[in-house]
VMD Tcl script that builds the backbone (N, CA, C; Angstrom):
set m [mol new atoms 204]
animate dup $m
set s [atomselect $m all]
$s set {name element resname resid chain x y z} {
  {N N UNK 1 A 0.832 -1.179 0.000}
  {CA C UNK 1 A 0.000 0.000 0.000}
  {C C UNK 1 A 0.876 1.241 0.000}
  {N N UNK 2 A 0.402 2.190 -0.334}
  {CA C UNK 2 A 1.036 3.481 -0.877}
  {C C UNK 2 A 0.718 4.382 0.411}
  {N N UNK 3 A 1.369 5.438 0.856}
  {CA C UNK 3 A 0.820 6.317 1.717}
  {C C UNK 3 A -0.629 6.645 1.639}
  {N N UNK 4 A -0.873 7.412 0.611}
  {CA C UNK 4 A -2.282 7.618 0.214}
  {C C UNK 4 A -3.162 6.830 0.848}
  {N N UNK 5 A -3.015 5.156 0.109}
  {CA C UNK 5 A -3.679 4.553 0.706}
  {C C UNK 5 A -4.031 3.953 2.099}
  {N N UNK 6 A -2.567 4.602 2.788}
  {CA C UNK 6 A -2.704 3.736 4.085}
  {C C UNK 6 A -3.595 5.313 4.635}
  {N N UNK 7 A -3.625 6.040 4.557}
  {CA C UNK 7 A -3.767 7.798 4.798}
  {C C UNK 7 A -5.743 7.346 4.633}
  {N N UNK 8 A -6.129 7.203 3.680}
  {CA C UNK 8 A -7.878 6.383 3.709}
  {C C UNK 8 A -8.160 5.494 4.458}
  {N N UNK 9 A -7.116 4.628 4.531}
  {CA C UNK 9 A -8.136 3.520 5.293}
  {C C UNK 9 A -7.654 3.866 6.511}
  {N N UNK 10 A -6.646 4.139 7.187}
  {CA C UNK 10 A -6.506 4.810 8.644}
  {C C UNK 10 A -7.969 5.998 8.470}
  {N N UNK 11 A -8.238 6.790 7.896}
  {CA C UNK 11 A -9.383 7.396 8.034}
  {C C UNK 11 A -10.689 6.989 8.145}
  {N N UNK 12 A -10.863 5.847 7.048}
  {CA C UNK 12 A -12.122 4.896 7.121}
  {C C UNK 12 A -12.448 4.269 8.682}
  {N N UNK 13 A -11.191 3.513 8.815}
  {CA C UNK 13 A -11.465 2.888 10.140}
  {C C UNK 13 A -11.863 3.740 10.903}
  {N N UNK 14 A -11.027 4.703 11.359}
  {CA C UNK 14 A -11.432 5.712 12.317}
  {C C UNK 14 A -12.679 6.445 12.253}
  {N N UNK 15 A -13.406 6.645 11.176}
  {CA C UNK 15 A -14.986 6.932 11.107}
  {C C UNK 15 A -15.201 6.297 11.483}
  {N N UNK 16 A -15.079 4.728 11.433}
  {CA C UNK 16 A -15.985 3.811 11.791}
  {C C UNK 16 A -15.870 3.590 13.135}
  {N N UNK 17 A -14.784 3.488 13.738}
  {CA C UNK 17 A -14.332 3.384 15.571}
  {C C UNK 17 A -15.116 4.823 16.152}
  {N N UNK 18 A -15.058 5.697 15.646}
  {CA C UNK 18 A -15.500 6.688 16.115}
  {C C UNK 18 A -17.295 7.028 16.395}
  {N N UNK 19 A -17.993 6.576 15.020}
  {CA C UNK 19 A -19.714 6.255 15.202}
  {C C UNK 19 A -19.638 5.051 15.897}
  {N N UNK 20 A -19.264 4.336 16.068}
  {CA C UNK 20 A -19.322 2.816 16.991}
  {C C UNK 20 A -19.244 3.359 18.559}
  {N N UNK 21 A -18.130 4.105 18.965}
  {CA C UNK 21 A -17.611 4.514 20.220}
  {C C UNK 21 A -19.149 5.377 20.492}
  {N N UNK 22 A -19.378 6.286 19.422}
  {CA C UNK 22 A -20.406 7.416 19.978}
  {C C UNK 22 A -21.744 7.122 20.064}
  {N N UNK 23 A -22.398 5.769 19.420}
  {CA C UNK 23 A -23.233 5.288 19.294}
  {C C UNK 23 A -23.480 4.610 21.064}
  {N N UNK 24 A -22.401 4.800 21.234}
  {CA C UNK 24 A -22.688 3.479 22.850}
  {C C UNK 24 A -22.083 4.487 23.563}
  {N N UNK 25 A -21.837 5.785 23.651}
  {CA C UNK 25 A -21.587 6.554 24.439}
  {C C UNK 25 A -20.127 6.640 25.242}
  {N N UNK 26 A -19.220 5.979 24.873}
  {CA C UNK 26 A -17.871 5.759 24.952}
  {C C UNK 26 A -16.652 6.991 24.480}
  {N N UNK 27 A -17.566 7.891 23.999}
  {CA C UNK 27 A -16.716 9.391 23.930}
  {C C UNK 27 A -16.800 10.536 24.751}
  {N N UNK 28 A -15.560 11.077 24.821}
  {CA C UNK 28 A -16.026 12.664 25.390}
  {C C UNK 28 A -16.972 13.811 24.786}
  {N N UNK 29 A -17.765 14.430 25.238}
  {CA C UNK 29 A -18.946 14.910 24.585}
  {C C UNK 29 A -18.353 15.724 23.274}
  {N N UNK 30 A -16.990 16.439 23.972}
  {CA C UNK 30 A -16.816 17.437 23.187}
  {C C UNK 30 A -15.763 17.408 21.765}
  {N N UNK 31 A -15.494 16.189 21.247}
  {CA C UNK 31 A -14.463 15.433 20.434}
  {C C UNK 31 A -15.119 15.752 19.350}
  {N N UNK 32 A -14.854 16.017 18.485}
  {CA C UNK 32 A -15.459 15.757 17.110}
  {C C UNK 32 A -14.703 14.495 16.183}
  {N N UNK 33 A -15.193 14.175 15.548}
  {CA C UNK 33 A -14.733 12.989 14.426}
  {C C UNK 33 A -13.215 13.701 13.969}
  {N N UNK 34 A -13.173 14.845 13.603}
  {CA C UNK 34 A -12.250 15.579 12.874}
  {C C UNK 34 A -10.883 15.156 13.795}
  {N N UNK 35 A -10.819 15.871 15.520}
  {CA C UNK 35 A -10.253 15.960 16.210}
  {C C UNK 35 A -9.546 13.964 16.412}
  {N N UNK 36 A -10.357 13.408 16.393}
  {CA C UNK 36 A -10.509 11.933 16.978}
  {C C UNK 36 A -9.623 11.533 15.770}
  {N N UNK 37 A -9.652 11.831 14.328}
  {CA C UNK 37 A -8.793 10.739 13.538}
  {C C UNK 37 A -7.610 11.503 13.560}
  {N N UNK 38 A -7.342 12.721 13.972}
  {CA C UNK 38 A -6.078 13.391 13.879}
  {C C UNK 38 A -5.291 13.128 14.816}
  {N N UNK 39 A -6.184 12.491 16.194}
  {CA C UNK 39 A -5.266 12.227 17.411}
  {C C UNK 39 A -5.078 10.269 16.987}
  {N N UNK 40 A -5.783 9.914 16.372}
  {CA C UNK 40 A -5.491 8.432 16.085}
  {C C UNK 40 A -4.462 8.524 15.348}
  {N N UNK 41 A -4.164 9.278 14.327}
  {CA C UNK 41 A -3.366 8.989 13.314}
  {C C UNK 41 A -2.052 8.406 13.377}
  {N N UNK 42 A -1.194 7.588 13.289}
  {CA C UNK 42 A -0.128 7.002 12.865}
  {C C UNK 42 A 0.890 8.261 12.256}
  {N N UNK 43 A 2.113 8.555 13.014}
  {CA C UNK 43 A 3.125 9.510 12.651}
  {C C UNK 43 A 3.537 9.451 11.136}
  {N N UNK 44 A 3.868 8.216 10.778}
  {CA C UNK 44 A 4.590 7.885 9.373}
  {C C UNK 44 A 3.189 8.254 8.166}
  {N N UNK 45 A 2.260 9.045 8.645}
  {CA C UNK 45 A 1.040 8.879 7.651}
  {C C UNK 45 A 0.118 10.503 7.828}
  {N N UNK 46 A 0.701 10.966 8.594}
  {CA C UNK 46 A 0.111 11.811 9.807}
  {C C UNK 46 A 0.548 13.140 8.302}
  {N N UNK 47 A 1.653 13.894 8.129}
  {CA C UNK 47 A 1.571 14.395 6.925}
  {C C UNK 47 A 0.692 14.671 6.034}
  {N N UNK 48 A -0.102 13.286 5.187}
  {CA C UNK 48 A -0.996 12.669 4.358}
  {C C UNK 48 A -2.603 13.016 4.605}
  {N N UNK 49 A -2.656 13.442 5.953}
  {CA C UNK 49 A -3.979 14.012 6.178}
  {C C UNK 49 A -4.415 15.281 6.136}
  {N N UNK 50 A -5.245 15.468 5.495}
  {CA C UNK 50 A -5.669 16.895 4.973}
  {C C UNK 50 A -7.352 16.913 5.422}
  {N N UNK 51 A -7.535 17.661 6.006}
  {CA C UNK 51 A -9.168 17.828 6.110}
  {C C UNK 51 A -10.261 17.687 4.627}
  {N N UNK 52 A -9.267 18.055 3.415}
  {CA C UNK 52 A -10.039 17.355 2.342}
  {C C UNK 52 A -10.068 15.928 2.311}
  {N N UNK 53 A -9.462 15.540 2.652}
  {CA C UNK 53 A -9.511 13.920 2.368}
  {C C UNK 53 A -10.062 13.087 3.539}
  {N N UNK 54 A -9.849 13.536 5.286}
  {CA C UNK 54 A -11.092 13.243 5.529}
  {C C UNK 54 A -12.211 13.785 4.917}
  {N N UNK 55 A -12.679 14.699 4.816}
  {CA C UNK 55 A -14.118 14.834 3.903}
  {C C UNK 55 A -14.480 14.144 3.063}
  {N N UNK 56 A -13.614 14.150 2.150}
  {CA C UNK 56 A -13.868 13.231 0.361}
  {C C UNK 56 A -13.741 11.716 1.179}
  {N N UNK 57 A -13.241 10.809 2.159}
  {CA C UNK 57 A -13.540 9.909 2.596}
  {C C UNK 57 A -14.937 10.039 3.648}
  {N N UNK 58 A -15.139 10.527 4.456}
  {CA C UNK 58 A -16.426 10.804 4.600}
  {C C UNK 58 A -17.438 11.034 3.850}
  {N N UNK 59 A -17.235 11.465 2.931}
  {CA C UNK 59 A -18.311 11.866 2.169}
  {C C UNK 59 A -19.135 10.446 1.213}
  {N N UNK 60 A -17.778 9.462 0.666}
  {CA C UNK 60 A -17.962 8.349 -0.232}
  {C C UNK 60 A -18.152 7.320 1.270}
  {N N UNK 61 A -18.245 7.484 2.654}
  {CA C UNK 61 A -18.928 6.370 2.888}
  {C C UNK 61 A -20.128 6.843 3.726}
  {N N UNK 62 A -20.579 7.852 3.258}
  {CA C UNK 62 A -21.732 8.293 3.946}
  {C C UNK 62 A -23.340 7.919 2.819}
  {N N UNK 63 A -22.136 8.206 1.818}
  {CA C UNK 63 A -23.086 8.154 0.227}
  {C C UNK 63 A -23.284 6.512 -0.055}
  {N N UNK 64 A -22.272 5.584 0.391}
  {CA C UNK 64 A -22.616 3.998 0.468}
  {C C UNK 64 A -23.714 3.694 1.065}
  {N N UNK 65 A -23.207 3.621 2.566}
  {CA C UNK 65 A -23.844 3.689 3.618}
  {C C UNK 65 A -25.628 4.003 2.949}
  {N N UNK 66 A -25.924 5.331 2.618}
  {CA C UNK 66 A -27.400 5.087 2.699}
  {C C UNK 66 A -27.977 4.621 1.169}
  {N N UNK 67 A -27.554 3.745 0.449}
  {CA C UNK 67 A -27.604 2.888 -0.547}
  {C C UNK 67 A -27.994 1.640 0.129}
  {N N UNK 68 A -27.682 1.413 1.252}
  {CA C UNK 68 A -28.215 0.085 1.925}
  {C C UNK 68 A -29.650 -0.044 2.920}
}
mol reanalyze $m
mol bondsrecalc $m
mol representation Tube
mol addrep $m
């Protein structure tokens, strides 16, 4: 895998750990998703994150998601 790619799916997951955690009440009130994958992030990848690309990854699994 390429940075890029490790840079999405470290983001993917972390949407997903993050609605899972908040769904069952396992977060601090005041965290946002934004804040939460930037403090998850992996140093060697950490660079690679841009608030566009969480978005544009948020965005393509929000748009899946209600296809089901």
């Amino acid at each position: 895998m390429n940075i890029k790619e490790k840079a999405i799916a470290h983001i993917a997951s972390a949407i997903t750990v993050f609605s899972m955690q908040q769904n069952t009440n396992q977060l601090p009130k005041n965290i946002s998703m934004v804040d939460f994958i930037l403090k998850t992030v992996p140093e060697d990848i950490k660079q690679d994150i841009t608030i566009e690309l969480i978005d544009s990854v948020f965005s393509y699994i929000s748009a899946t998601r209600s296809d089901t």
